[in-house]
DSSP file (Angstrom, degrees, kcal/mol; ACC not computed):
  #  RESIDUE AA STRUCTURE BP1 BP2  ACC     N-H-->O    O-->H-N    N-H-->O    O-->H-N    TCO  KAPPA ALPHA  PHI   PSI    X-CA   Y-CA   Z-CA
    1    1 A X              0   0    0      0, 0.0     2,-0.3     0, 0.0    59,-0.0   0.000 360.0 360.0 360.0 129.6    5.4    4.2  -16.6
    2    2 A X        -     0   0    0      1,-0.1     2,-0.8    57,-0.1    58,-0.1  -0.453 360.0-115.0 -26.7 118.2    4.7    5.5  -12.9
    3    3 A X        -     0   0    0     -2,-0.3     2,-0.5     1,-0.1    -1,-0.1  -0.706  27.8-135.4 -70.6 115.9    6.4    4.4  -10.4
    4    4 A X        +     0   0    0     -2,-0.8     2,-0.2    56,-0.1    -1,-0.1  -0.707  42.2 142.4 -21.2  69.8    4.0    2.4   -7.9
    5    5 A X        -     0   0    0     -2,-0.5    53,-1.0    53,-0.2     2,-0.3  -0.728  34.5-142.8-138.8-176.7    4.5    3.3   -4.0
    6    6 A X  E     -A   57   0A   0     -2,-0.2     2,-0.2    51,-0.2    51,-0.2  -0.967   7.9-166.3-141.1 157.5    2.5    3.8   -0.9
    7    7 A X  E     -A   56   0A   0     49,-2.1    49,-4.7    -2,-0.3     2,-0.3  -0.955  14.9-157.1-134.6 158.0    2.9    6.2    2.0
    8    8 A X  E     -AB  55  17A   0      9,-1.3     9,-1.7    -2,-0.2     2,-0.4  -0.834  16.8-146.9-126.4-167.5    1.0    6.0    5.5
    9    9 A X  E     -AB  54  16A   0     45,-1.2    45,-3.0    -2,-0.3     7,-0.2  -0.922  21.6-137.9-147.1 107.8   -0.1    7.9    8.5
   10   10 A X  E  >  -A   53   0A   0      5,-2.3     4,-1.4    -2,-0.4    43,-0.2  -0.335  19.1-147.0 -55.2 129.5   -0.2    6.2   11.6
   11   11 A X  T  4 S+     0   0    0     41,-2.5    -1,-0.1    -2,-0.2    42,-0.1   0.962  88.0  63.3 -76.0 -69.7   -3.7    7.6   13.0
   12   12 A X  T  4 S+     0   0    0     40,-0.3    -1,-0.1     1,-0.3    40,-0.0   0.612 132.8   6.4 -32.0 -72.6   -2.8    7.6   17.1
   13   13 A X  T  4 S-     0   0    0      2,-0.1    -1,-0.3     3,-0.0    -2,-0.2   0.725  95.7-129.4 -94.7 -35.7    0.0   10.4   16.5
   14   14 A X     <  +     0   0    0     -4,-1.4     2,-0.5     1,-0.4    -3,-0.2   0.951  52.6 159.3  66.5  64.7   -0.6   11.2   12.2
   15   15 A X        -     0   0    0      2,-0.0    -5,-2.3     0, 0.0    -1,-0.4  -0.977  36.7-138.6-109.6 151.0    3.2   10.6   12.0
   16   16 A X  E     +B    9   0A   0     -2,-0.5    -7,-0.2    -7,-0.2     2,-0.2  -0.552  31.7 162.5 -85.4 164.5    3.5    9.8    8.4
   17   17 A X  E     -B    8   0A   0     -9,-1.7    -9,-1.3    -2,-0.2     2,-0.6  -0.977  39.1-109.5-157.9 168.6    6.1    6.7    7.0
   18   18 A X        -     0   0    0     -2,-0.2    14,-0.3   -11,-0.2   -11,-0.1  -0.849  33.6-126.2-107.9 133.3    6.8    4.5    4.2
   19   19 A X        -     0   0    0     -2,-0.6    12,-0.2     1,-0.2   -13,-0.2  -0.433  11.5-161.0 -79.7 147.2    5.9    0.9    4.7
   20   20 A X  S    S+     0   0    0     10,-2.8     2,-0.3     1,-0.4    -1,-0.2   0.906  84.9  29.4-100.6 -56.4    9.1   -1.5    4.0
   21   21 A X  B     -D   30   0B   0      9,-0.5     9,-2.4    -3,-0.1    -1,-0.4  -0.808  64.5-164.1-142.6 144.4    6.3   -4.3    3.6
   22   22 A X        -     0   0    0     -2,-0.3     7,-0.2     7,-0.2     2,-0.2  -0.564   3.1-176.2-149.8  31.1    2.5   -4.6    2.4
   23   23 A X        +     0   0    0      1,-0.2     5,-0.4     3,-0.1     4,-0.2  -0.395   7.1 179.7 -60.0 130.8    0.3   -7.7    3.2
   24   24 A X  S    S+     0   0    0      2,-0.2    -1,-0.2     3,-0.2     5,-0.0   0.627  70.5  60.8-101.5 -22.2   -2.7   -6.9    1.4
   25   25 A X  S    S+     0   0    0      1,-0.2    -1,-0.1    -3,-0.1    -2,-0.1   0.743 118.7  26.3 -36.8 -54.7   -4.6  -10.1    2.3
   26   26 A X  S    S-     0   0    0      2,-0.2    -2,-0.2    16,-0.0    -1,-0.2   0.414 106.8-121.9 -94.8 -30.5   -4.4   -9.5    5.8
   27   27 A X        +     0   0    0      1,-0.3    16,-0.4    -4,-0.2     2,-0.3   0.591  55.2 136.4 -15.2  77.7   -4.2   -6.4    5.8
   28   28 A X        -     0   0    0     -5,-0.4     2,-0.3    14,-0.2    -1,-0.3  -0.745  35.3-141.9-113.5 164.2   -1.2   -5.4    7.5
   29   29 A X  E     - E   0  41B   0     12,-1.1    12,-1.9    -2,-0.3     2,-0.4  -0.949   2.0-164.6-119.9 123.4    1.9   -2.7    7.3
   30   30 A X  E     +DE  21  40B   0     -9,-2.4   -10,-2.8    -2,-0.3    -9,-0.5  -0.920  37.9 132.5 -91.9 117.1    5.6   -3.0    8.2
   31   31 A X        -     0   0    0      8,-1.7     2,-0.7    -2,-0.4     8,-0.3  -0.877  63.9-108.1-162.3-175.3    7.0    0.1    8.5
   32   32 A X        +     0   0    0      6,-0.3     2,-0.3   -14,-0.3     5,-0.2  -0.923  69.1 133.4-114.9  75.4    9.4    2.1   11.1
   33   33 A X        +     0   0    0     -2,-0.7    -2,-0.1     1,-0.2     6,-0.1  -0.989  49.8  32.6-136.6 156.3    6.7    4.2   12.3
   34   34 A X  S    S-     0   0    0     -2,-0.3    -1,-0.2     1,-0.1     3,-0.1   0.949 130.0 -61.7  77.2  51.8    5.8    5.1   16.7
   35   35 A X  S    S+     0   0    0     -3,-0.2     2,-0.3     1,-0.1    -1,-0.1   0.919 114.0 122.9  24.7  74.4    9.7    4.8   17.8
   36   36 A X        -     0   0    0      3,-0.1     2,-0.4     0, 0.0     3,-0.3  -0.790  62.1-140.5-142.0 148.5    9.6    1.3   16.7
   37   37 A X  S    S-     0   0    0     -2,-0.3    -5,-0.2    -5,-0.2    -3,-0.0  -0.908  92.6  -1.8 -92.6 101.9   11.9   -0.2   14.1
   38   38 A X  S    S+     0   0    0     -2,-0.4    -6,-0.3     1,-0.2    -1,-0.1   0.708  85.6 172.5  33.9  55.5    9.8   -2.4   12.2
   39   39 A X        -     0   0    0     -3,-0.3    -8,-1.7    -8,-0.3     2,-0.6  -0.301  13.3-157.1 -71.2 151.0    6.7   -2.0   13.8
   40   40 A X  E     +E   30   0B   0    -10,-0.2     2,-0.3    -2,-0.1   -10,-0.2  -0.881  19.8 150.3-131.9 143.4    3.6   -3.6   12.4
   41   41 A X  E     -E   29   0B   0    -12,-1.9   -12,-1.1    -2,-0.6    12,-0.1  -0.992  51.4 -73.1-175.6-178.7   -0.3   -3.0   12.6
   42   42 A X        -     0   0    0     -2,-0.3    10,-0.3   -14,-0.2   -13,-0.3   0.002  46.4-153.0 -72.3-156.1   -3.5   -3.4   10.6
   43   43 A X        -     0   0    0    -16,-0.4     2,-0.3     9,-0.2    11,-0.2  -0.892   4.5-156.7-179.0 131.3   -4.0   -0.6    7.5
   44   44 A X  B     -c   54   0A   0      9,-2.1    11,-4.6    -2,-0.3     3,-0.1  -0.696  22.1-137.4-115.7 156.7   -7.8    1.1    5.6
   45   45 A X  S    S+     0   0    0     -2,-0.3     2,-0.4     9,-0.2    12,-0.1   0.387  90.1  71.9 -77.2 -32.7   -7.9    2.5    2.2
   46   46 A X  S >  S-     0   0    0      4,-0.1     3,-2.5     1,-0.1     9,-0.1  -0.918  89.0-124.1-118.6 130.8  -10.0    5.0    3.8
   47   47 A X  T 3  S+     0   0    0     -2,-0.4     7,-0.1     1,-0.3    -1,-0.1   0.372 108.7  31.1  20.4 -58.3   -9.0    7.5    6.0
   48   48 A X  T 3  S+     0   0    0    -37,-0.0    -1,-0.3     6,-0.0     3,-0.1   0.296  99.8  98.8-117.5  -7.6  -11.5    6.6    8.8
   49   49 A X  S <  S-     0   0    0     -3,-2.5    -5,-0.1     1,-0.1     5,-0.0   0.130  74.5 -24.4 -72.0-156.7  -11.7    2.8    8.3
   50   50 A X  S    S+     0   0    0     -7,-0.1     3,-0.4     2,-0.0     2,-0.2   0.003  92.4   3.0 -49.4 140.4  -10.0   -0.3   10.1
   51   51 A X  S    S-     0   0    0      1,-0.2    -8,-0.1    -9,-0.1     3,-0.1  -0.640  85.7 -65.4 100.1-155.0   -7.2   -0.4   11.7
   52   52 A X  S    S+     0   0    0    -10,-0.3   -41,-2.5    -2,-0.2     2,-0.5   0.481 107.3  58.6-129.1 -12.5   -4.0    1.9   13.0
   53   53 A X  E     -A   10   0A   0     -3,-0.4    -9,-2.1   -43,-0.2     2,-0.8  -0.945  59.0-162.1-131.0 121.5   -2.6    2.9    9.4
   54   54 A X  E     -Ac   9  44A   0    -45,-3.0   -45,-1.2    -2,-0.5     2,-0.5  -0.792  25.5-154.0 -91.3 134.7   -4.3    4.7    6.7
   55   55 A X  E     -A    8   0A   0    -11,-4.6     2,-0.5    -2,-0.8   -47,-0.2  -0.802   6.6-159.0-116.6 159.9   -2.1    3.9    3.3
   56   56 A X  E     -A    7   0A   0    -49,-4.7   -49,-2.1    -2,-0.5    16,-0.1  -0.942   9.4-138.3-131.5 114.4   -1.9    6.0    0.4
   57   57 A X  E     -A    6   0A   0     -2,-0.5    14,-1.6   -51,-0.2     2,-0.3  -0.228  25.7-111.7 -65.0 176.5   -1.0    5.3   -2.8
   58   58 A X  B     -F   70   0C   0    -53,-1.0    12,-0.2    12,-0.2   -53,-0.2  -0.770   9.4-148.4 -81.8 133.7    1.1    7.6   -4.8
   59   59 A X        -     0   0    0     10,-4.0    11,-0.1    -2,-0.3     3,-0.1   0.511  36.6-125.6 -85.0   7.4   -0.6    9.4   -7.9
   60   60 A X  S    S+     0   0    0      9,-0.6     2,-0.3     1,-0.2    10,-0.1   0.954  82.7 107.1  52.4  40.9    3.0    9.2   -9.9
   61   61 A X        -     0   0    0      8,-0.4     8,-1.9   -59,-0.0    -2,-0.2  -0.946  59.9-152.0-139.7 157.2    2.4   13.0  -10.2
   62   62 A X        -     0   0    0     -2,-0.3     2,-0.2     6,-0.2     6,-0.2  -0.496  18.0-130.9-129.9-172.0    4.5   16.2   -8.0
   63   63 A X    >   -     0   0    0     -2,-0.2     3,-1.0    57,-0.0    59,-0.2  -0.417  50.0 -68.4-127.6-155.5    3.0   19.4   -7.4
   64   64 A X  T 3  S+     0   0    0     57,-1.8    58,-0.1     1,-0.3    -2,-0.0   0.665 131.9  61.7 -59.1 -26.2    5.2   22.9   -8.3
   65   65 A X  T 3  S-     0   0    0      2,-0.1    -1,-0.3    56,-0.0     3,-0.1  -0.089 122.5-107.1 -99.2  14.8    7.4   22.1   -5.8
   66   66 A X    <   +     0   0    0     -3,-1.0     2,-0.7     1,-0.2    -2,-0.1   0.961  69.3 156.9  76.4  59.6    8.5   19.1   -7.0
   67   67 A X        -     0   0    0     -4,-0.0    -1,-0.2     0, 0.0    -2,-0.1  -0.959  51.4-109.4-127.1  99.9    6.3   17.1   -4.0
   68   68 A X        -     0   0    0     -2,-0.7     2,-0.5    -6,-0.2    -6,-0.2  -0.055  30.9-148.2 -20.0 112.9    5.1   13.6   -4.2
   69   69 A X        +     0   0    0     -8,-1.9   -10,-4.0    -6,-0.1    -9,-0.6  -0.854  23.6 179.6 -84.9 124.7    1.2   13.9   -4.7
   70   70 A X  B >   -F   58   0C   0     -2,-0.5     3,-2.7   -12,-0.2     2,-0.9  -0.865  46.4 -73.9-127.9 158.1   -0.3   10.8   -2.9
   71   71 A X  T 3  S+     0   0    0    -14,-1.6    24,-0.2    -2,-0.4    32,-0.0  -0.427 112.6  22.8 -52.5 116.1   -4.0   10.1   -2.8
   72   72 A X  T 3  S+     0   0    0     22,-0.9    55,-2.2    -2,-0.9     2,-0.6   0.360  75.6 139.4  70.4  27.6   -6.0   12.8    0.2
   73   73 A X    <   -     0   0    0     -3,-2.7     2,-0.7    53,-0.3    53,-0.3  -0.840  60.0-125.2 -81.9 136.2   -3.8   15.1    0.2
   74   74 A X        -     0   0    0     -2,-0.6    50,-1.1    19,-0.2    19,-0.2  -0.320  38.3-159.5-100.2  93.8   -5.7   18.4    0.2
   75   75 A X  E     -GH  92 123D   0     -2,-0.7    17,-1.5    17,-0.6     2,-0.4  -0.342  20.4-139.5 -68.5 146.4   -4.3   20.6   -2.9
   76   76 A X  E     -GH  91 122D   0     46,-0.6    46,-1.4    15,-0.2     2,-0.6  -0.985  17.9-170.7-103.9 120.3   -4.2   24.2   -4.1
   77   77 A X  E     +GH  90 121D   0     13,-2.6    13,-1.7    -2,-0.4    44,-0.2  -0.920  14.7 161.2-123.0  94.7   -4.9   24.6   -7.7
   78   78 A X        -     0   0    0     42,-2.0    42,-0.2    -2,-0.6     6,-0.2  -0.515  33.7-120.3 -93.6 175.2   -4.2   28.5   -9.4
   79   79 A X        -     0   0    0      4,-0.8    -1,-0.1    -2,-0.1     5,-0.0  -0.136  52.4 -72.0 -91.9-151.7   -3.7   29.5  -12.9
   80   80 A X  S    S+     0   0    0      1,-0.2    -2,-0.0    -2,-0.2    39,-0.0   0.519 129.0  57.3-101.1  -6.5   -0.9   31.0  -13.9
   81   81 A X  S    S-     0   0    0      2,-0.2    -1,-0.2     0, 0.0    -3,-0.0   0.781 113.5-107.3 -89.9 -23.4   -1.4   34.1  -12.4
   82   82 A X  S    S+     0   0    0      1,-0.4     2,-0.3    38,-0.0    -2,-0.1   0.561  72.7 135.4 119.7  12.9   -1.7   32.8   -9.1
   83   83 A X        -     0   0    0      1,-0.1    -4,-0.8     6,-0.0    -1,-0.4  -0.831  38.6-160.7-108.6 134.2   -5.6   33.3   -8.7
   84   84 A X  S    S+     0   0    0     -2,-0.3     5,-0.1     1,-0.2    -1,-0.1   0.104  73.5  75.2 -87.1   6.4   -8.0   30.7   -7.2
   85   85 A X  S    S+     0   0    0      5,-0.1    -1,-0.2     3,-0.1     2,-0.2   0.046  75.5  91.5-130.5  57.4  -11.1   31.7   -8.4
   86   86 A X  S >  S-     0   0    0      1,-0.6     3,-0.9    -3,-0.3     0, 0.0  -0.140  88.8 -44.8 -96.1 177.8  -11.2   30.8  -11.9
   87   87 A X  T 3  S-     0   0    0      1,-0.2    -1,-0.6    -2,-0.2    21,-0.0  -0.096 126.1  -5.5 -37.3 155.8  -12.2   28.2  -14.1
   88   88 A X  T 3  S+     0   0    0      1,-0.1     2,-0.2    -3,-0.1    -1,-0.2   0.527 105.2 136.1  40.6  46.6  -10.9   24.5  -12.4
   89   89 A X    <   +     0   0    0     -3,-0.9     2,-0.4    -5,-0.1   -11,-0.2  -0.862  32.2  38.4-124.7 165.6   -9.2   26.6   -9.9
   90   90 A X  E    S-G   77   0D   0    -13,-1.7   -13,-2.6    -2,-0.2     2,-0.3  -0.943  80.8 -17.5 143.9 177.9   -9.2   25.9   -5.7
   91   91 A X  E     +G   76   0D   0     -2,-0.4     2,-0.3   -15,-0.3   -15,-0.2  -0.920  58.5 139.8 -88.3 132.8   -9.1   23.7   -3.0
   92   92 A X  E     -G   75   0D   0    -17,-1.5   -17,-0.6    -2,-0.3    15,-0.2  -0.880  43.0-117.6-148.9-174.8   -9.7   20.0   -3.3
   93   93 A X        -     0   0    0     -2,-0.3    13,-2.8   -19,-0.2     2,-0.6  -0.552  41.4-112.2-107.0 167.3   -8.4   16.4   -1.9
   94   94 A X  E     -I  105   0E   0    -24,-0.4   -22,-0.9    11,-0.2     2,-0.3  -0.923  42.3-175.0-108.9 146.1   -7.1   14.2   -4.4
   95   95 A X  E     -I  104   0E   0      9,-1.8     9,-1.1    -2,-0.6     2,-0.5  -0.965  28.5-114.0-143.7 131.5   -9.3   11.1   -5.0
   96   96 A X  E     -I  103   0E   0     -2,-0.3     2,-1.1     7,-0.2     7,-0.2  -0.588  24.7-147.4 -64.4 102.6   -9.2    7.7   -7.1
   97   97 A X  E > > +I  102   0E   0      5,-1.1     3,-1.5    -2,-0.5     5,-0.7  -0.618  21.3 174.9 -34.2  60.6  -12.1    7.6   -9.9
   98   98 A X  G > 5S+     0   0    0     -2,-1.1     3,-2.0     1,-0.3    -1,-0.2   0.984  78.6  62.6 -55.6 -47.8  -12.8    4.2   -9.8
   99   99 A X  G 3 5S+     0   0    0      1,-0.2    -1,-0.3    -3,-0.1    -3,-0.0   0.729 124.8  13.6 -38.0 -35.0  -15.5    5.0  -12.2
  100  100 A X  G < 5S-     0   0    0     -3,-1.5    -1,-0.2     2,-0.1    -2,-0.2  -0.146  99.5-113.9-163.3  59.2  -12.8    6.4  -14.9
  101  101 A X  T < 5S+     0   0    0     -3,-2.0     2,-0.3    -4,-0.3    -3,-0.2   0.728  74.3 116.6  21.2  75.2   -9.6    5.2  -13.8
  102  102 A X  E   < -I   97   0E   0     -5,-0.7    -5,-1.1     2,-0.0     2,-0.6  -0.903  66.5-115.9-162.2 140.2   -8.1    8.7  -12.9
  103  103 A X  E     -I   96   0E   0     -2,-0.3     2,-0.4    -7,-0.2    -7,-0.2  -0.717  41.5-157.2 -78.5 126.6   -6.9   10.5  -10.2
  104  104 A X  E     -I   95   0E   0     -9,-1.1    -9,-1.8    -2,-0.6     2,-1.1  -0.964  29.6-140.2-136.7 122.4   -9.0   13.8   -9.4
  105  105 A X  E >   -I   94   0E   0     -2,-0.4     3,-1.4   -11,-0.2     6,-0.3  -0.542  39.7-148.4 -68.3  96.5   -9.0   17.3   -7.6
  106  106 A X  T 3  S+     0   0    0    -13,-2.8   -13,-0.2    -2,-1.1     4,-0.1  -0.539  76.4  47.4 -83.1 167.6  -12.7   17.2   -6.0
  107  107 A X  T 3  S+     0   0    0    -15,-0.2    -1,-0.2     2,-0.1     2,-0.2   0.341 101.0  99.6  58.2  13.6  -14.6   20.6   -5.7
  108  108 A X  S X  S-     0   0    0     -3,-1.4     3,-0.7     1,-0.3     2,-0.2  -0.459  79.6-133.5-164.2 130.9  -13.7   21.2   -9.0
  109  109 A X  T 3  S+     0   0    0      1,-0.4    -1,-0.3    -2,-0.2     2,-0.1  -0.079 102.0   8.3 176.0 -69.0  -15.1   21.1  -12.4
  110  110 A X  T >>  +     0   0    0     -2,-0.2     4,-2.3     1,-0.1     3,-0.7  -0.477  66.0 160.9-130.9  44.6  -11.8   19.1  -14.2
  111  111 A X  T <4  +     0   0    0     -3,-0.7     4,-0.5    -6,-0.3    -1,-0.1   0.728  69.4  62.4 -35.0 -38.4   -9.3   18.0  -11.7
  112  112 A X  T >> S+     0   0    0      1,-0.2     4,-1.7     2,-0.2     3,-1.3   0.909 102.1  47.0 -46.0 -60.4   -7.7   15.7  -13.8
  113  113 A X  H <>>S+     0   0    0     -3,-0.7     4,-1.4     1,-0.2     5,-1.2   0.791 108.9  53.0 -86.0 -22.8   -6.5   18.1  -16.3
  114  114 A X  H 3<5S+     0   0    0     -4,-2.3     6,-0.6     3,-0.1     5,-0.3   0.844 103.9  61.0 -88.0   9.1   -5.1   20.6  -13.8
  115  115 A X  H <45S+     0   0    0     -3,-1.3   -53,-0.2    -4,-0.5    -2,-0.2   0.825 121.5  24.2 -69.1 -61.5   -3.1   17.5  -12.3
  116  116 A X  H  <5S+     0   0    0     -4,-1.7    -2,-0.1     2,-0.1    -3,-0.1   0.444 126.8  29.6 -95.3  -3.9   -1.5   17.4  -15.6
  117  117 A X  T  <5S+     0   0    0     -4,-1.4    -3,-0.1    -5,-0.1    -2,-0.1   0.674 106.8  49.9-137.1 -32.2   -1.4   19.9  -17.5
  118  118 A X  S   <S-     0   0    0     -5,-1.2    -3,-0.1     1,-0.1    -4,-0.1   0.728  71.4-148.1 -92.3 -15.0   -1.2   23.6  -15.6
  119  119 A X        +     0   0    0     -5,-0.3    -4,-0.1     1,-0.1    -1,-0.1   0.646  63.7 120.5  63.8  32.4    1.5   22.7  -13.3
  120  120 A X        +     0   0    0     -6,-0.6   -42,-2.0   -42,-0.2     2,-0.2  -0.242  38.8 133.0-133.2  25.1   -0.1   25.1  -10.8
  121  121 A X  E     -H   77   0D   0    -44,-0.2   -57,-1.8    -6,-0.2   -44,-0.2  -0.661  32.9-172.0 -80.5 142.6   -0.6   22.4   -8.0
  122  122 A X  E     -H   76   0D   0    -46,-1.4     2,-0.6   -59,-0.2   -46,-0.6  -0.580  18.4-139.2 -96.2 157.7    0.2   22.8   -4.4
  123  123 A X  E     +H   75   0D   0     -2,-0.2   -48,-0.2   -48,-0.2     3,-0.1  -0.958  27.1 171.6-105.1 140.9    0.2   20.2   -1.7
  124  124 A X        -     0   0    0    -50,-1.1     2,-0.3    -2,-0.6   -49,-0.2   0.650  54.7 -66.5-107.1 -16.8   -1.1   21.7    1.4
  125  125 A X        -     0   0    0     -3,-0.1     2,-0.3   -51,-0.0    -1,-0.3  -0.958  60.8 -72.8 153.0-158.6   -1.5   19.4    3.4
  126  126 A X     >  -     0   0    0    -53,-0.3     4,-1.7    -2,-0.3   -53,-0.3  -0.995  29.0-121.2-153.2 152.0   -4.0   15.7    3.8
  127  127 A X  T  4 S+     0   0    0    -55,-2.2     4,-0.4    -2,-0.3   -54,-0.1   0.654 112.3  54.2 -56.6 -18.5   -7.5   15.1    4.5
  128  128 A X  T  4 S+     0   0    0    -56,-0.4     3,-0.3     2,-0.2    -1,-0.2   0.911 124.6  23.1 -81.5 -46.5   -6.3   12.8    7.8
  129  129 A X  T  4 S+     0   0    0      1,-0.2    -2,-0.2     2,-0.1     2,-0.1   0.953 132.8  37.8-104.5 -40.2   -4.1   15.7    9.5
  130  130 A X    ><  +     0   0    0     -4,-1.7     3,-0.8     1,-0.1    -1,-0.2  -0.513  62.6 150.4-108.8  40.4   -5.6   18.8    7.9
  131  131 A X  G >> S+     0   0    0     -4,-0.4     4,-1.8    -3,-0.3     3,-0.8   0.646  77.1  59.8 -37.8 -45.3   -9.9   18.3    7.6
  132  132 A X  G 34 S+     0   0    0      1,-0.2    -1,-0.2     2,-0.2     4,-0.1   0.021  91.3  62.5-105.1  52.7  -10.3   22.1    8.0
  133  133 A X  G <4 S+     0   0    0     -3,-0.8    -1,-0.2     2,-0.1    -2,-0.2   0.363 113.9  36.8-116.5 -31.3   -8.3   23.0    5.0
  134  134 A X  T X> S+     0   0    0     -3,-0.8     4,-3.1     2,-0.2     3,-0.8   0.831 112.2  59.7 -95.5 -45.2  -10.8   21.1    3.1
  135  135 A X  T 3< S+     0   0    0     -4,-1.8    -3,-0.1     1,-0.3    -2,-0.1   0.879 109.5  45.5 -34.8 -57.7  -13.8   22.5    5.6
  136  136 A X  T 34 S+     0   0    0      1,-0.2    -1,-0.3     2,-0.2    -2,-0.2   0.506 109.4  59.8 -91.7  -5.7  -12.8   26.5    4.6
  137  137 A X  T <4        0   0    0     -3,-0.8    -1,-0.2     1,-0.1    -2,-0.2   0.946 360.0 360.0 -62.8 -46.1  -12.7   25.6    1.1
  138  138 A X     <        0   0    0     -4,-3.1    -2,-0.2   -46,-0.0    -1,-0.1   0.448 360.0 360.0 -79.7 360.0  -16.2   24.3    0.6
């Protein structure tokens, strides 16, 4: 079973933190994040929506470097030689598949299965803090 967690990025500064608390109702975030000790403000799913925090789940998956992969973070994908312009090879964000409950590399052909199975993920970086990472892929 995959462990369940969320990380955000306070938008004004893009300092990242881990929320101690999660109303989802409401949406709001508790977290230690803008030199405050348990500072609180509203929270989107997306990137650009409402509020001061975007949160991001965790995919329960690491990258080569043993690195918490959480949903937008902006990926490297190789084979095993180290080359990015192969088959379900690139740059991509990671993104939730509502359509078929999976976690996905976009730009490229099978994300899913290099997630899991080539072990020849990178993090680079997040769609929030790092836009033209995604920009020079495409």
């Amino acid at each position: 079973m995959r462990e369940i967690k969320f990380q955000c990025i306070y938008r004004p500064t893009k300092e990242k933190f881990f929320p101690h608390y999660i109303d989802f109702i409401n949406t709001i975030v508790v977290g230690n994040f803008n030199g405050v000790i348990g500072n609180w403000c509203h929270f989107s799913s997306e990137p650009s929506g409402y509020g001061d925090v975007w949160l991001r789940q965790y995919t329960g998956l690491k990258d080569k470097n043993g690195r918490e992969i959480y949903e937008g973070d902006v990926v490297v994908v190789t084979n095993s030689e180290g080359e990015t312009d192969g088959t379900d090879t690139g740059i991509g964000k990671i993104e939730w598949l509502d359509r078929w409950g999976i976690w996905n590399v976009s730009n490229l052909e099978n994300g899913l299965g290099d997630l899991l199975f080539n072990g020849y993920v990178e993090v680079i970086g997040d769609v929030y803090r790092n836009p033209d990472l995604l920009e020079a892929a495409e």
